[in-house]
VOPAVEX-428442 format. One record per residue: residue in three letters; x, y, z of N, C-alpha, C, O, CB in turn. Coordinates in steps of 0.05 Angstrom, whole numbers, m for minus. Atoms other than C-alpha are relative to their C-alpha. Glycine has a CB too. Layout:
<site "ala" <X Y Z> <X Y Z> <X Y Z> <X Y Z> <X Y Z>>
...
END
This chain:
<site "unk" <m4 28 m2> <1928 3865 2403> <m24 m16 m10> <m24 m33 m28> <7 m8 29>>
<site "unk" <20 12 19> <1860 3846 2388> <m11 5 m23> <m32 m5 m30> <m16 m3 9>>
<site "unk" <m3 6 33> <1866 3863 2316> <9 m10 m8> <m1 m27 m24> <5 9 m16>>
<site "unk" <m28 16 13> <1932 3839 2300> <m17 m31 1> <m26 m43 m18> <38 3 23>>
<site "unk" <5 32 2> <1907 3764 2333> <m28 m3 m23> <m29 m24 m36> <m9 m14 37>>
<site "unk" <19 5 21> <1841 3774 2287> <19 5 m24> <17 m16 m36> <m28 20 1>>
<site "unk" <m15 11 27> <1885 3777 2229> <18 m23 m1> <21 m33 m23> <17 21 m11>>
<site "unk" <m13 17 m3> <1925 3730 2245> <m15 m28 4> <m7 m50 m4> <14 9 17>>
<site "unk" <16 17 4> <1868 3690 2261> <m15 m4 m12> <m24 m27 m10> <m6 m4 10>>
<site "unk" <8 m2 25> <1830 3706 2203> <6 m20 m24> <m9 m26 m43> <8 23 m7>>
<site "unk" <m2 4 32> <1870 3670 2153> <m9 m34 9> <m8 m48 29> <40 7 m20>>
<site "unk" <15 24 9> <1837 3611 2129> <8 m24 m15> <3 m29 m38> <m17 8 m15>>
<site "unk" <m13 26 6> <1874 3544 2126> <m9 m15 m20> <m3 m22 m43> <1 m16 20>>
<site "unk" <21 21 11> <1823 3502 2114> <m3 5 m31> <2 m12 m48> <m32 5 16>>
<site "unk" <14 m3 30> <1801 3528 2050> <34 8 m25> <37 4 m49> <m33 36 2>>
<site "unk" <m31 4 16> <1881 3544 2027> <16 m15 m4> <34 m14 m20> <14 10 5>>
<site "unk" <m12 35 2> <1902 3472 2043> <m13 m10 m18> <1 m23 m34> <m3 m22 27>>
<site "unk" <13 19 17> <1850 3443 2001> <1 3 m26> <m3 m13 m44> <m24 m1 4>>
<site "unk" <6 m3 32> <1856 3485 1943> <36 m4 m11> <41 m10 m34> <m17 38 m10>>
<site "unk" <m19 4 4> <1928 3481 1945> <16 m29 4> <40 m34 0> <5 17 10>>
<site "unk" <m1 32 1> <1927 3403 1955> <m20 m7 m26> <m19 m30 m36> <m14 m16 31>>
<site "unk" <10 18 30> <1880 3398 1888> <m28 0 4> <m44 1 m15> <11 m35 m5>>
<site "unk" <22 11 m7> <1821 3386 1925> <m31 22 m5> <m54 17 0> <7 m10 31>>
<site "unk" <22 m23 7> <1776 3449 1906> <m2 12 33> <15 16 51> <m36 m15 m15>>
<site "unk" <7 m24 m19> <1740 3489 1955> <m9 m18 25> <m15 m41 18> <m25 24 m13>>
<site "unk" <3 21 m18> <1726 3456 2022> <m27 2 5> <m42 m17 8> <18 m1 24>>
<site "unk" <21 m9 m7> <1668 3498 2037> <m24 m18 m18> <m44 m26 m7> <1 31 m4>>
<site "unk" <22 22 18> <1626 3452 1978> <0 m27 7> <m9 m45 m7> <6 m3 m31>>
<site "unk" <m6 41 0> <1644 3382 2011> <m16 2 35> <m19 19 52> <55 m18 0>>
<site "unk" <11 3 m40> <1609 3355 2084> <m15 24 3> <m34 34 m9> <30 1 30>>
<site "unk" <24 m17 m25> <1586 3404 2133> <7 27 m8> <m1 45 7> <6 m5 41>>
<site "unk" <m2 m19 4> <1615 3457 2090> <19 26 23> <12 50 21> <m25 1 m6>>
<site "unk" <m13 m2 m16> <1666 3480 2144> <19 1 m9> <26 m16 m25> <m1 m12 15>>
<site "unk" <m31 m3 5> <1736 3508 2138> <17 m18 21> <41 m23 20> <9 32 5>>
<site "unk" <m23 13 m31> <1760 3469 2203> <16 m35 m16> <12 m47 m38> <m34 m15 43>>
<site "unk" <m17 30 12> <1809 3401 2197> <m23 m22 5> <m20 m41 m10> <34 m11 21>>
<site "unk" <24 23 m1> <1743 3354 2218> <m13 4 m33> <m26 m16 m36> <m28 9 31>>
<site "unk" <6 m9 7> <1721 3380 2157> <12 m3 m33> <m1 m7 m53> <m1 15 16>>
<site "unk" <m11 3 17> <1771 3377 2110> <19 m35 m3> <31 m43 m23> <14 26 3>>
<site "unk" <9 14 m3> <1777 3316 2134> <m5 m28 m22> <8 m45 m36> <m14 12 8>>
<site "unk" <20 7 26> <1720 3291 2095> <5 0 m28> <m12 m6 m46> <m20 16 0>>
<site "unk" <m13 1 29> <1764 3296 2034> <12 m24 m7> <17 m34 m29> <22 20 m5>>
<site "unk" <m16 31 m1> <1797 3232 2053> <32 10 3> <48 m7 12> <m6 m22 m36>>
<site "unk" <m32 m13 1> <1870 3275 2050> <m2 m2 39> <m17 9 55> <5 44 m19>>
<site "unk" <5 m5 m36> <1887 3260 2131> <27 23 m7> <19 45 1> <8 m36 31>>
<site "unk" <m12 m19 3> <1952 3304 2111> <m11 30 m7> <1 50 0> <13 m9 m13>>
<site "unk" <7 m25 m1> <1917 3358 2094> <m19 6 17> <m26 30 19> <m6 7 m22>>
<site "unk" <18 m15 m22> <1866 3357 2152> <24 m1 19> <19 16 37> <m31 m16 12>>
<site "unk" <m6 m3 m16> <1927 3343 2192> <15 34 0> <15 48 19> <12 m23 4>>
<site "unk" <m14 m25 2> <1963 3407 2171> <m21 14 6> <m18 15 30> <13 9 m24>>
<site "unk" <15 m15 m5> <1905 3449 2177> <m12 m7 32> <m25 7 47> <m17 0 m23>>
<site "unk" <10 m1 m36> <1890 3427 2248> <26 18 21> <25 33 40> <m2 m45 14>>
<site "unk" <m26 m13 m3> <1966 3444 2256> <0 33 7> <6 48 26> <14 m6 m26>>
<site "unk" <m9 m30 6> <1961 3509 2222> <m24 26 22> <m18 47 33> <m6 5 m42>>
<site "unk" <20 m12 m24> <1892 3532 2266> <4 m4 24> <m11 7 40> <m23 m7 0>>
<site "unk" <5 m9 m34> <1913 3519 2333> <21 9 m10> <11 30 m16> <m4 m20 31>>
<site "unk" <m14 m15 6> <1978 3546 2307> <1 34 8> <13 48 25> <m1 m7 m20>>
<site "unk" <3 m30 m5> <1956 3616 2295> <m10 0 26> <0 18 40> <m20 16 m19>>
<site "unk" <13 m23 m19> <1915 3621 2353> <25 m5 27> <23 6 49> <m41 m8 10>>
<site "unk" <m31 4 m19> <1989 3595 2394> <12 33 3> <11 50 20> <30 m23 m22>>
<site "unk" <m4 m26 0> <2019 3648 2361> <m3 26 m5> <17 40 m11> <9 0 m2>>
<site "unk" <19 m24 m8> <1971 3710 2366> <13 0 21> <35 13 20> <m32 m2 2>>
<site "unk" <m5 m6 m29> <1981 3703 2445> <24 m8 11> <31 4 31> <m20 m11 17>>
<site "unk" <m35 m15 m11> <2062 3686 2455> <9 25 m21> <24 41 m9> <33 m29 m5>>
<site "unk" <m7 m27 15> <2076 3741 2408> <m11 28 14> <6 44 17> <m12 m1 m30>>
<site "unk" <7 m5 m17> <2029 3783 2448> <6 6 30> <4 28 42> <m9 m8 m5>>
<site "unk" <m3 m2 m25> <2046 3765 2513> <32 m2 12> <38 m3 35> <m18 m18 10>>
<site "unk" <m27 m4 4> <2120 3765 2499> <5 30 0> <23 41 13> <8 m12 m25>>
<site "unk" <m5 m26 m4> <2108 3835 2482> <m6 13 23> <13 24 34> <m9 10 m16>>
<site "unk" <22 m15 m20> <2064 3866 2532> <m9 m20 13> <m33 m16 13> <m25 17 m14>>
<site "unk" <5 9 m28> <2052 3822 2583> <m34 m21 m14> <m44 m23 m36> <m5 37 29>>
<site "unk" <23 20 5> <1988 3770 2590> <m27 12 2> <m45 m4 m4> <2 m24 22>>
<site "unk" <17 m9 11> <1932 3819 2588> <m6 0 m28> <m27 m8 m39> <2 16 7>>
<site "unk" <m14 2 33> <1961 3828 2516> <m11 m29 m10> <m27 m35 m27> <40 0 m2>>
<site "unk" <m2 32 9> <1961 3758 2508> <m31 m13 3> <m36 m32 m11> <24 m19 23>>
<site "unk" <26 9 m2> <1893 3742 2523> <m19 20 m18> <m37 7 m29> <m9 m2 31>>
<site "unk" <8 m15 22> <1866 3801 2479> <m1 m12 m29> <m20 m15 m44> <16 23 1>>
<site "unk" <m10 7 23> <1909 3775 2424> <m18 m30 1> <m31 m34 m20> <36 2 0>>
<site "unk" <11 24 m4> <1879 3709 2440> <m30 m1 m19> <m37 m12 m40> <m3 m3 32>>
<site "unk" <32 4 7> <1802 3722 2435> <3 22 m37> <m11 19 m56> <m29 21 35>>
<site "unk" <0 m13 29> <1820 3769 2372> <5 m28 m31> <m5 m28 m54> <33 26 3>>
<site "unk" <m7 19 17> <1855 3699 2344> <m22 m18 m1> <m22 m33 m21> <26 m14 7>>
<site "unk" <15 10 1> <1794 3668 2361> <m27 14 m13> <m45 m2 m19> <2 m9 21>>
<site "unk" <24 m3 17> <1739 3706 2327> <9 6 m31> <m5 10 m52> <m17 23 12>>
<site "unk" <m3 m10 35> <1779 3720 2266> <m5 m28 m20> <m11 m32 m44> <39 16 m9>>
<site "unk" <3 33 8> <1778 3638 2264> <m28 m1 m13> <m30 m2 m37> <1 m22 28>>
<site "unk" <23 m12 3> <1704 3649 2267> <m13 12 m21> <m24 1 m40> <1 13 12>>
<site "unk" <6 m20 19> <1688 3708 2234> <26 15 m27> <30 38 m33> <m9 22 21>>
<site "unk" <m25 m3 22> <1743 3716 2180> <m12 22 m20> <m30 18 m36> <9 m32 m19>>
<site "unk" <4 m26 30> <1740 3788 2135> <2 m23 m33> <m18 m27 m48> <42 32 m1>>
<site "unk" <m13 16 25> <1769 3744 2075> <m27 m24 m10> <m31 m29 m33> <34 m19 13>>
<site "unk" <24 19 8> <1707 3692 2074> <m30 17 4> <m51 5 8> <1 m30 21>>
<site "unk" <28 m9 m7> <1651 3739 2084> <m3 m5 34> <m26 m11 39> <m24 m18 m18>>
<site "unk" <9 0 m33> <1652 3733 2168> <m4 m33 4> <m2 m42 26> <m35 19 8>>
<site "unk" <8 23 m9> <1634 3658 2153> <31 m20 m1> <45 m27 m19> <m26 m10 m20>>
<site "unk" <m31 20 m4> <1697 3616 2188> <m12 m28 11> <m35 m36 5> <28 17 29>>
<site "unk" <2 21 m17> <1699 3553 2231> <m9 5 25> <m18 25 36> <22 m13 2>>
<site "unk" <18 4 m35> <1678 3528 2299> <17 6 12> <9 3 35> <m13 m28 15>>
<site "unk" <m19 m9 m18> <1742 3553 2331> <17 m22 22> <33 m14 38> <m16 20 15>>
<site "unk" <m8 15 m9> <1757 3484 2358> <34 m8 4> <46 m11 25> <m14 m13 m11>>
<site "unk" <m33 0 5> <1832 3474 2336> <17 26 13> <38 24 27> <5 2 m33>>
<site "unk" <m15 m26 m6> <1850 3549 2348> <m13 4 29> <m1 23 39> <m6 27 m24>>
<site "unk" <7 4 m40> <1817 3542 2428> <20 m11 5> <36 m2 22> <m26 m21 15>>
<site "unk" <m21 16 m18> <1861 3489 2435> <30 9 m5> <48 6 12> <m3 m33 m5>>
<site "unk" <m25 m16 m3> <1921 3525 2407> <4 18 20> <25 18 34> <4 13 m20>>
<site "unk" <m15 m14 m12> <1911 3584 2442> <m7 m10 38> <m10 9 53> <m9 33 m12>>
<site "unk" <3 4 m27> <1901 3544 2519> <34 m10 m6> <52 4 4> <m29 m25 13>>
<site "unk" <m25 10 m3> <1964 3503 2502> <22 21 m6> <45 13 m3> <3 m22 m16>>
<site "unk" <m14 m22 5> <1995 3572 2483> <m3 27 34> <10 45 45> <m15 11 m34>>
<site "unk" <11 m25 m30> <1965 3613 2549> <11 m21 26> <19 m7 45> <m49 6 4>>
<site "unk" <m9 10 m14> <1988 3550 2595> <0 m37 m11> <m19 m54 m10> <m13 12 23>>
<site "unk" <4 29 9> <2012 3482 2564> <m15 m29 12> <m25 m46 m3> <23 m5 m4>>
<site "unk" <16 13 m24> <1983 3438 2630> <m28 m2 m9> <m43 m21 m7> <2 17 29>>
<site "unk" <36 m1 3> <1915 3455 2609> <m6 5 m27> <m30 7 m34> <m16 27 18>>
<site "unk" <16 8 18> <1916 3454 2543> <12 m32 m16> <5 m40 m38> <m3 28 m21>>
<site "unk" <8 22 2> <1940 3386 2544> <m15 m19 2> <m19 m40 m10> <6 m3 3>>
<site "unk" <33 22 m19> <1877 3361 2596> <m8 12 m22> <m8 m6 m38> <m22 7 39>>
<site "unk" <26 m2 28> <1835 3397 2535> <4 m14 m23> <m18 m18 m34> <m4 29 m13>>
<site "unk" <m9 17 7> <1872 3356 2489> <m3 m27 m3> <m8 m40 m23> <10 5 6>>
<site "unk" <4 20 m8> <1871 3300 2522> <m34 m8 9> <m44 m30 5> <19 1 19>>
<site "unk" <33 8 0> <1789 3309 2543> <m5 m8 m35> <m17 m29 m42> <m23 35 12>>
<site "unk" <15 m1 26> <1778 3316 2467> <13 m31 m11> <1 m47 m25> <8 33 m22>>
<site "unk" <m9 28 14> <1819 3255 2449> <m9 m21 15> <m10 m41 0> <30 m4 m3>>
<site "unk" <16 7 m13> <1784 3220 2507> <m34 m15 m3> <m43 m38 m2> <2 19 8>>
<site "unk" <23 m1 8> <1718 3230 2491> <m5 m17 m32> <m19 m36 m38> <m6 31 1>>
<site "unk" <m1 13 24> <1737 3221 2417> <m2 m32 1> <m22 m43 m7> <24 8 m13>>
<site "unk" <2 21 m5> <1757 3153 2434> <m19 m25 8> <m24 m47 0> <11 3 8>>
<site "unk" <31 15 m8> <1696 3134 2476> <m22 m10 m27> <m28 m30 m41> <m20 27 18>>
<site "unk" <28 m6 22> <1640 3161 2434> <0 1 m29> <m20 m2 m42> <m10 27 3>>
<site "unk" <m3 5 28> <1671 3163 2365> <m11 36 m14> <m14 42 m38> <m22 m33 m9>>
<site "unk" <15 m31 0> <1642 3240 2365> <16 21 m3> <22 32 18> <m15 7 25>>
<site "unk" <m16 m31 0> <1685 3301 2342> <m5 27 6> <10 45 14> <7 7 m21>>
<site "unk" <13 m23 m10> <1635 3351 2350> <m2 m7 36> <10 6 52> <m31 5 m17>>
<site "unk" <m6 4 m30> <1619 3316 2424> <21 2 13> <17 9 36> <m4 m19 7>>
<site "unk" <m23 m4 m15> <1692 3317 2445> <3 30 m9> <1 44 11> <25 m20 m6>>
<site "unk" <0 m29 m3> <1699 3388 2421> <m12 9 22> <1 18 40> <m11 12 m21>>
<site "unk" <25 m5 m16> <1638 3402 2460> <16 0 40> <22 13 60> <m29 m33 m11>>
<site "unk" <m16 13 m32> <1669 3365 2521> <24 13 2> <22 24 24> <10 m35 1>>
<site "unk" <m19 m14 m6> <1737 3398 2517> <5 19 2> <27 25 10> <10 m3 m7>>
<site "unk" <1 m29 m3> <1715 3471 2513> <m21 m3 29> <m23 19 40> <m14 19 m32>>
<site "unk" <13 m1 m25> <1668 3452 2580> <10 1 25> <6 14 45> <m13 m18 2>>
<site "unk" <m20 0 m22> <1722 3426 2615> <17 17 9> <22 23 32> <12 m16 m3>>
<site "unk" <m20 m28 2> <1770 3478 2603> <m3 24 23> <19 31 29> <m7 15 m30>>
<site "unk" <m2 m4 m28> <1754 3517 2664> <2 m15 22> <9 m6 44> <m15 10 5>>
<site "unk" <m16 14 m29> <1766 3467 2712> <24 m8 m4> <35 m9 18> <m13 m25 12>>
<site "unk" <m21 1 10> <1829 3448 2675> <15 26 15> <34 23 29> <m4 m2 m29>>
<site "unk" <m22 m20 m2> <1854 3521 2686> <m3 1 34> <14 6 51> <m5 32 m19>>
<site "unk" <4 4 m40> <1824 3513 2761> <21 m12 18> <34 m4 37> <m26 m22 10>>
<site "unk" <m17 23 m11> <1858 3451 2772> <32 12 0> <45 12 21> <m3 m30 m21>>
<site "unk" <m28 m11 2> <1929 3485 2742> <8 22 17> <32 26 23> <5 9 m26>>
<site "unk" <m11 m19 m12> <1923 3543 2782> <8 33 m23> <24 51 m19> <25 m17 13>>
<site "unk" <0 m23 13> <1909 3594 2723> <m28 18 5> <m37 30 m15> <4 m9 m29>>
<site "unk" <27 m15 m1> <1843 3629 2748> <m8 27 m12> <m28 40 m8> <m7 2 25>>
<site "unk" <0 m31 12> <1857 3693 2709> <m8 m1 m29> <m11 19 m42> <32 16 0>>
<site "unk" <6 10 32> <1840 3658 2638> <m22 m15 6> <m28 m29 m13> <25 m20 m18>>
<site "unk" <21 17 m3> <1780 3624 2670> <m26 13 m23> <m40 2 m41> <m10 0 36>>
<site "unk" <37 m7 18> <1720 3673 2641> <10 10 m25> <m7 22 m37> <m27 31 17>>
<site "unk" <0 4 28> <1763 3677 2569> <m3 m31 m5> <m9 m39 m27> <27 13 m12>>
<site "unk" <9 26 17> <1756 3601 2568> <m30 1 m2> <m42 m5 m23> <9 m30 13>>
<site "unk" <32 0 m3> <1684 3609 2589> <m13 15 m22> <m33 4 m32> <m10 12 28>>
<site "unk" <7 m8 20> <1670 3661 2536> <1 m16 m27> <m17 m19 m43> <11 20 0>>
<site "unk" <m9 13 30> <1711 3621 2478> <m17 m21 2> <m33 m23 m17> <32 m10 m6>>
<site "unk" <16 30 m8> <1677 3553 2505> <m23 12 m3> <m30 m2 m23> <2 m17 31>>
<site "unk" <20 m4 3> <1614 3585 2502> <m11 1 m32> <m31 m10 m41> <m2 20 15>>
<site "unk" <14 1 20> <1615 3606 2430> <16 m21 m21> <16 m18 m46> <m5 28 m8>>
<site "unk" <4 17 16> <1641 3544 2413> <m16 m25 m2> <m15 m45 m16> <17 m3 m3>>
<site "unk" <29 18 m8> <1578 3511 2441> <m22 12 m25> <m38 0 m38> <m15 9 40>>
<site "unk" <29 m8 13> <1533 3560 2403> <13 m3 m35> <m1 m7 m54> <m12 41 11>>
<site "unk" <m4 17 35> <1582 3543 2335> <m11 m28 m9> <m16 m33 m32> <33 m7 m7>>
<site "unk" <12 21 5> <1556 3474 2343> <m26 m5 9> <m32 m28 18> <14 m16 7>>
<site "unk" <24 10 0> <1487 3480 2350> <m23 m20 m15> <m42 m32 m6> <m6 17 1>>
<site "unk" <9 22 22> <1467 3440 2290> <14 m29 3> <6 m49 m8> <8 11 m32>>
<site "unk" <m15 23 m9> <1514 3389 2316> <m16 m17 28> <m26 m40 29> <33 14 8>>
<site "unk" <15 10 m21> <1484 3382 2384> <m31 m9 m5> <m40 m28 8> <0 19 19>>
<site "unk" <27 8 8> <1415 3375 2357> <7 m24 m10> <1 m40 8> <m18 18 m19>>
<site "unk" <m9 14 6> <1445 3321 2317> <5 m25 17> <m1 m48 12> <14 11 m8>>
<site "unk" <m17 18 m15> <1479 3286 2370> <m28 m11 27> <m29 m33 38> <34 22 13>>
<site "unk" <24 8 m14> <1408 3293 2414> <m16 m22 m13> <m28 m40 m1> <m17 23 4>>
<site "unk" <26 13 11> <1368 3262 2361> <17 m24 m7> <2 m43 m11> <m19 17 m26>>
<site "unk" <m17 28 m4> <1432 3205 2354> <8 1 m29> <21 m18 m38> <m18 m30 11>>
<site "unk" <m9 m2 35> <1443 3229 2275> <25 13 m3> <31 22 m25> <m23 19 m19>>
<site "unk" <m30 m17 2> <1514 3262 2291> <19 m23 m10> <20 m46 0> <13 15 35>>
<site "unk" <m9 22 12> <1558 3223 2247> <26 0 16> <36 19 28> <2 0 m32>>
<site "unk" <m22 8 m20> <1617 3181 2281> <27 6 m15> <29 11 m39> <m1 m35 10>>
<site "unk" <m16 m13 21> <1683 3199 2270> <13 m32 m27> <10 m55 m19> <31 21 22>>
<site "unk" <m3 14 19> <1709 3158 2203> <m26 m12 m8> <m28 m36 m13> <19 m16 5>>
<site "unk" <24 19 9> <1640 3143 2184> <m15 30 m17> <m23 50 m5> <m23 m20 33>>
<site "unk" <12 m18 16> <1612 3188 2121> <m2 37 4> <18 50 10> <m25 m13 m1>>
<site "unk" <m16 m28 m7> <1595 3270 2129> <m8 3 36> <0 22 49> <m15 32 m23>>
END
């Protein structure tokens, strides 16, 4: 299970939406990022919206396919497999995205309740602060008390792992956002 979801979470939207919308390679534009914040920055919102689509997508279905089969151990395997292939992708050299989109697929795929509050934190936050990396940030933090609150405590220390390394994917972001140079969202890269 956690191969299959790394292949499955492996494939690389981001950079197959853009080239197949016209737009070249995504990895040469902004922050150099396969993710939909990212692609984005192309000015195409259809094609960052599909690719936000298509990454929490896979990492949806990695873990009901999974846990349809074999039960929710399965499913959480398949999960973190859909989440580092996001990540670490064979097909790009290991270098993927921040795993932001495909977290929130696979919570709203492991229990929809909680990955709407993550959802909803990140659109939240977004709103406040104008910050995509900060509401990311904020919605993989929350995400264990979310599953607290729902009454899922068996997916608590895979959000805590995934949330973790999608704190340490945005480390250049948070420095950013300390020193007040993290750009807002609709405002340049």
């Amino acid at each position: 299970m956690l191969v299959s979801g790394y292949l499955i979470g492996s494939i690389p939207f981001g950079v197959l939406i853009t080239r197949a919308f016209g737009m070249g390679d995504v990895r040469k534009i902004g922050s150099g990022n396969i993710g939909a914040t990212n692609v984005l920055r192309t000015g195409n919102k259809a094609a960052a919206a599909l690719t936000l689509l298509l990454d929490g997508g896979k990492g949806a279905v990695a873990v009901l396919i999974a846990t349809s089969l074999y039960g929710g151990l399965a499913g959480q395997l398949a999960g973190l497999g859909a989440f580092l292939g996001h990540l670490f992708p064979v097909w790009l050299g290991f270098k993927g995205g921040k795993g932001v989109a495909t977290f929130l697929g696979l919570m709203l795929a492991f229990s929809w309740p909680v990955g709407l509050a993550a959802c909803g934190t990140w659109l939240a936050t977004a709103v406040v602060m104008r910050i995509s990396s900060l509401s990311a940030l904020m919605a993989a933090a929350l995400t264990p008390v979310w599953l607290w609150v729902f009454g899922q405590e068996p997916l608590i220390w895979l959000s805590i792992l995934l949330g973790a390394l999608v704190w340490i994917r945005h480390g250049a972001n948070i420095r950013r956002i300390l020193a007040g140079t993290e750009p807002k969202i609709g405002k340049g890269k």
